[in-house]
Biopython code that builds the backbone (N, CA, C, O; Angstrom):
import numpy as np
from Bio.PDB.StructureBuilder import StructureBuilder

atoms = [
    (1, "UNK", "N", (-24.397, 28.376, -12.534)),
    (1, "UNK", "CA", (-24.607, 27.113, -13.229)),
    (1, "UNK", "C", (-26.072, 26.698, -13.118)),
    (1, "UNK", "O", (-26.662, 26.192, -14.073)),
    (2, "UNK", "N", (-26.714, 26.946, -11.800)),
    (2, "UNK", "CA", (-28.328, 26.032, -12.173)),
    (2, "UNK", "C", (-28.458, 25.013, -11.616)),
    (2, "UNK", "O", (-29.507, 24.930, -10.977)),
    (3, "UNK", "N", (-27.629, 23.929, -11.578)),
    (3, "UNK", "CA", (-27.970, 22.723, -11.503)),
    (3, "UNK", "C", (-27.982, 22.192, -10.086)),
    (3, "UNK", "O", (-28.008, 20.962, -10.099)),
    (4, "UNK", "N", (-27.973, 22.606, -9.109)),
    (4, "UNK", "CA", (-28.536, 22.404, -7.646)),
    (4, "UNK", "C", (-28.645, 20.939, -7.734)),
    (4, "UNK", "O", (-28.947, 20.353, -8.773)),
    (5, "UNK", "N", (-28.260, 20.081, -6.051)),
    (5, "UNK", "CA", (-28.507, 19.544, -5.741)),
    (5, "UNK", "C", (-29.617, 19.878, -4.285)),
    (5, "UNK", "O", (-29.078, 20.573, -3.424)),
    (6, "UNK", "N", (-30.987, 19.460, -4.006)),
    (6, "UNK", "CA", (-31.746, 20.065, -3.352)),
    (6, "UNK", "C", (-32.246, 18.974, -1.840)),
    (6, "UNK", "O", (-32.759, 17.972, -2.339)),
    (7, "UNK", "N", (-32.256, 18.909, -1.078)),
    (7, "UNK", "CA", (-31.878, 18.234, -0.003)),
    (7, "UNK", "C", (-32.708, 18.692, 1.240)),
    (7, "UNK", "O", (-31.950, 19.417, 1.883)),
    (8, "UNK", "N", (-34.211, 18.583, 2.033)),
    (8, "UNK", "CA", (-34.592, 19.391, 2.588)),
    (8, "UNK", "C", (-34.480, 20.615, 2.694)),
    (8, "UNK", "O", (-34.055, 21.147, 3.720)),
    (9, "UNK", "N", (-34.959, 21.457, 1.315)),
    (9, "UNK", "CA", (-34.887, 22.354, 0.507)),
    (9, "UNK", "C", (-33.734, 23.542, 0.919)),
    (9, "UNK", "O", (-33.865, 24.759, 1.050)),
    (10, "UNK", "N", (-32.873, 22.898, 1.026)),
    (10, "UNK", "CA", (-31.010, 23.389, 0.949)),
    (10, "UNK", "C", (-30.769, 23.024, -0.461)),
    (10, "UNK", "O", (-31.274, 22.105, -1.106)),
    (11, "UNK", "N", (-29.687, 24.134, -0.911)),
    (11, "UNK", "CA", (-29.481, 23.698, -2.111)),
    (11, "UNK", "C", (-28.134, 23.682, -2.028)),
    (11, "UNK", "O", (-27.420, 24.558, -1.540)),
    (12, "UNK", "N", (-27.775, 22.551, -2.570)),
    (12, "UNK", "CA", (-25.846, 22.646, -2.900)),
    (12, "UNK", "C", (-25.540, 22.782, -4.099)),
    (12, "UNK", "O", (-26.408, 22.529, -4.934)),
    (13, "UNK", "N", (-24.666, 23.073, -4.387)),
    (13, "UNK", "CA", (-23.726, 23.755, -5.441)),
    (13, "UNK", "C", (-22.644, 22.299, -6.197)),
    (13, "UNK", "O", (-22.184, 22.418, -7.332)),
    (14, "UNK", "N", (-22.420, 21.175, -5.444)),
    (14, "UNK", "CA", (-21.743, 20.156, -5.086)),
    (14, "UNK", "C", (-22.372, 18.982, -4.864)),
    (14, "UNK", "O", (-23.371, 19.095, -4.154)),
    (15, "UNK", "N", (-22.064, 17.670, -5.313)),
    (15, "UNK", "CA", (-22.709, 16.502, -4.968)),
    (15, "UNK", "C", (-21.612, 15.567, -4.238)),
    (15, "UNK", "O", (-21.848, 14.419, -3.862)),
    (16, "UNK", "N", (-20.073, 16.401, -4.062)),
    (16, "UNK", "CA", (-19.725, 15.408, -3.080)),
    (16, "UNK", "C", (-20.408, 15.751, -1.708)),
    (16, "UNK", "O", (-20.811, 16.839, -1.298)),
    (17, "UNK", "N", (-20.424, 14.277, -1.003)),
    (17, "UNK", "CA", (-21.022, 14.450, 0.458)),
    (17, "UNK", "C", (-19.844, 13.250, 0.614)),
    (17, "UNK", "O", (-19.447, 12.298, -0.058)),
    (18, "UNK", "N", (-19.499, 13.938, 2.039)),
    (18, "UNK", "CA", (-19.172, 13.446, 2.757)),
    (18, "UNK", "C", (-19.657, 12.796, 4.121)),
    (18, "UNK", "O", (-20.803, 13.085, 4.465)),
    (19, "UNK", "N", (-18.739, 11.748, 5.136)),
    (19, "UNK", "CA", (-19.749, 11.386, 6.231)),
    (19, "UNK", "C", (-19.052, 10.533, 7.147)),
    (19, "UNK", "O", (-18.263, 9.747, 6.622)),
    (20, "UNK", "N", (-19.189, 10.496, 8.736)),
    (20, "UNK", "CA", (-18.727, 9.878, 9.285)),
    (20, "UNK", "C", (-18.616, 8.477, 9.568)),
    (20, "UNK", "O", (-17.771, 7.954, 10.294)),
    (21, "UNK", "N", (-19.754, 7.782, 8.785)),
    (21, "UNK", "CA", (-20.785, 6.995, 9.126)),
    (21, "UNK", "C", (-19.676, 5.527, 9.573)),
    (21, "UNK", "O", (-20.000, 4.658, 10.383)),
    (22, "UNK", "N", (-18.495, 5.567, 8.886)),
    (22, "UNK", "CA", (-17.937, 4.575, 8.897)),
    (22, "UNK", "C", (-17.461, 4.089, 10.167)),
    (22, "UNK", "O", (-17.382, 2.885, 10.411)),
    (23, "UNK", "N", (-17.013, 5.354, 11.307)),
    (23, "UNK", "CA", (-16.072, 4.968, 12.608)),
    (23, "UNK", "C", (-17.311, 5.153, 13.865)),
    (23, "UNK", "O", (-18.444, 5.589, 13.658)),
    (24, "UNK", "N", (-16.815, 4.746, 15.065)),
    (24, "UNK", "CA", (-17.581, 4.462, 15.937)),
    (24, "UNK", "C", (-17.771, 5.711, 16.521)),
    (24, "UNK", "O", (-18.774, 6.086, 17.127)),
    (25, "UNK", "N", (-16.499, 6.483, 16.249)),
    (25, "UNK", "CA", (-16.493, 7.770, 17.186)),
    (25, "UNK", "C", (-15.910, 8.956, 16.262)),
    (25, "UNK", "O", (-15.581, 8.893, 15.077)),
    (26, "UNK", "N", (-15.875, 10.130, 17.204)),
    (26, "UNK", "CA", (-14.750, 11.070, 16.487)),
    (26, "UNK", "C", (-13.368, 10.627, 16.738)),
    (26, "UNK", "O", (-12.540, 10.824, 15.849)),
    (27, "UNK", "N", (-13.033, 10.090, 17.764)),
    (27, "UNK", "CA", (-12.067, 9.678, 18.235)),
    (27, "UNK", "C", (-11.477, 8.764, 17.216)),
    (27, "UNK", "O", (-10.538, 9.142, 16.516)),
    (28, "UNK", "N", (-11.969, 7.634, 17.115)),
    (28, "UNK", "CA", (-11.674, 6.036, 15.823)),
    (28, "UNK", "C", (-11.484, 7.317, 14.743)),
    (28, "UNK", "O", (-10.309, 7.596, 14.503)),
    (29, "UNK", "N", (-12.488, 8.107, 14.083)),
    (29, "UNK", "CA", (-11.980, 9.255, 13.083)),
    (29, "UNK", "C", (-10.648, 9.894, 13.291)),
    (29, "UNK", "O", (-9.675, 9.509, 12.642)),
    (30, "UNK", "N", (-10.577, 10.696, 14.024)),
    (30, "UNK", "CA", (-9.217, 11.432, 13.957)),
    (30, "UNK", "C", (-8.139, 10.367, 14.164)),
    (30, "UNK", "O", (-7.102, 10.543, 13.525)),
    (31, "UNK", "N", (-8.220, 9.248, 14.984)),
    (31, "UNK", "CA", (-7.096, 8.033, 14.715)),
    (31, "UNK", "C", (-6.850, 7.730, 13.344)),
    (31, "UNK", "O", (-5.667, 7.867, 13.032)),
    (32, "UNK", "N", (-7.482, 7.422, 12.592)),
    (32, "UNK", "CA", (-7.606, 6.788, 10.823)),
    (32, "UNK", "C", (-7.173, 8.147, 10.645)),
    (32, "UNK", "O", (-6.036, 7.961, 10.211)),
    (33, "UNK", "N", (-7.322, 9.297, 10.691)),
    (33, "UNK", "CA", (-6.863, 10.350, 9.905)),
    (33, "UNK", "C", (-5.497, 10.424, 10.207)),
    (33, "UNK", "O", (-4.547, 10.495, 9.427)),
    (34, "UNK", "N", (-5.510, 10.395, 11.643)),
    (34, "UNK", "CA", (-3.389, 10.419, 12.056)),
    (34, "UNK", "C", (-2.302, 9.459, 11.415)),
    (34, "UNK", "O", (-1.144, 9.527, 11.003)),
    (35, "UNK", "N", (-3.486, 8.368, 11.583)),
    (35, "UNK", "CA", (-2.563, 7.050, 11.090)),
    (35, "UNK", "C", (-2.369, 7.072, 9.431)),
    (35, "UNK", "O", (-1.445, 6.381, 9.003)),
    (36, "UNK", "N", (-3.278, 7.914, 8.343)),
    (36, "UNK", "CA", (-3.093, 7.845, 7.482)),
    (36, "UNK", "C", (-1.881, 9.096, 6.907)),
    (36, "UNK", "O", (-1.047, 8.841, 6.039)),
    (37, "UNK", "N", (-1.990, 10.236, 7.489)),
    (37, "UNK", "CA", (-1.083, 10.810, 7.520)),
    (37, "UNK", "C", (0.787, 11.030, 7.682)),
    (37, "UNK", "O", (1.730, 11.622, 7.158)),
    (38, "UNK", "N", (0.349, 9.780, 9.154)),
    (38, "UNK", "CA", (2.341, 8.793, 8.954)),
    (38, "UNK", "C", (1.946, 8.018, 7.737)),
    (38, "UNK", "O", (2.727, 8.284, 6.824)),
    (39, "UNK", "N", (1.046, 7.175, 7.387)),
    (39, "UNK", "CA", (1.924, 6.480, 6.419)),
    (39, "UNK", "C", (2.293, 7.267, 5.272)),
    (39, "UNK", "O", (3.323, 6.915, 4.697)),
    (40, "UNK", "N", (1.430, 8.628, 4.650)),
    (40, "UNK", "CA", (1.612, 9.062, 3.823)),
    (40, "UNK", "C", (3.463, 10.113, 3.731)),
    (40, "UNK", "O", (4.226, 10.563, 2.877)),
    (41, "UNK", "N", (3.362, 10.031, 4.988)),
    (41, "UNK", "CA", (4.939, 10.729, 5.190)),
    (41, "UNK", "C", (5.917, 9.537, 5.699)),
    (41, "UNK", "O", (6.980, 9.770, 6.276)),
    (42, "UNK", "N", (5.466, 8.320, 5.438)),
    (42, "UNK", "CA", (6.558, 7.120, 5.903)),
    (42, "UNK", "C", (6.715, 7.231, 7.170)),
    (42, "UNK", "O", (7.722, 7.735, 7.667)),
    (43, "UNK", "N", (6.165, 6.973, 7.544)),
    (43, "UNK", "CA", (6.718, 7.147, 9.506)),
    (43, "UNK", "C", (6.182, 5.900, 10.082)),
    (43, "UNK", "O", (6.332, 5.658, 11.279)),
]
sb = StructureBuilder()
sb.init_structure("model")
sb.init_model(0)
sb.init_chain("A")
sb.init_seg("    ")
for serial, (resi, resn, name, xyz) in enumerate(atoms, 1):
    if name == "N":
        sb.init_residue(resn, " ", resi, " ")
    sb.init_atom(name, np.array(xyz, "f"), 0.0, 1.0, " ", f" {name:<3s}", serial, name[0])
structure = sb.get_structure()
């Protein structure tokens, strides 16, 4: 395709980015991930 996204001259293929930035920890992260997972299976 060409169209690079270029980033301290890394190039991605992709412009999603992702990021932790939101939780305090990995820990608060993998909690929000568990907890979203029961609700998605009703639990």
């Amino acid at each position: 395709m060409g169209d690079f996204l270029i980033i301290a001259d890394k190039n991605f293929d992709s412009r999603l980015i992702l990021g932790t930035g939101k939780y305090r920890s990995m820990e608060d992260m993998n909690a929000a991930f568990e907890a979203a997972g029961r609700a998605e299976r009703g639990g």
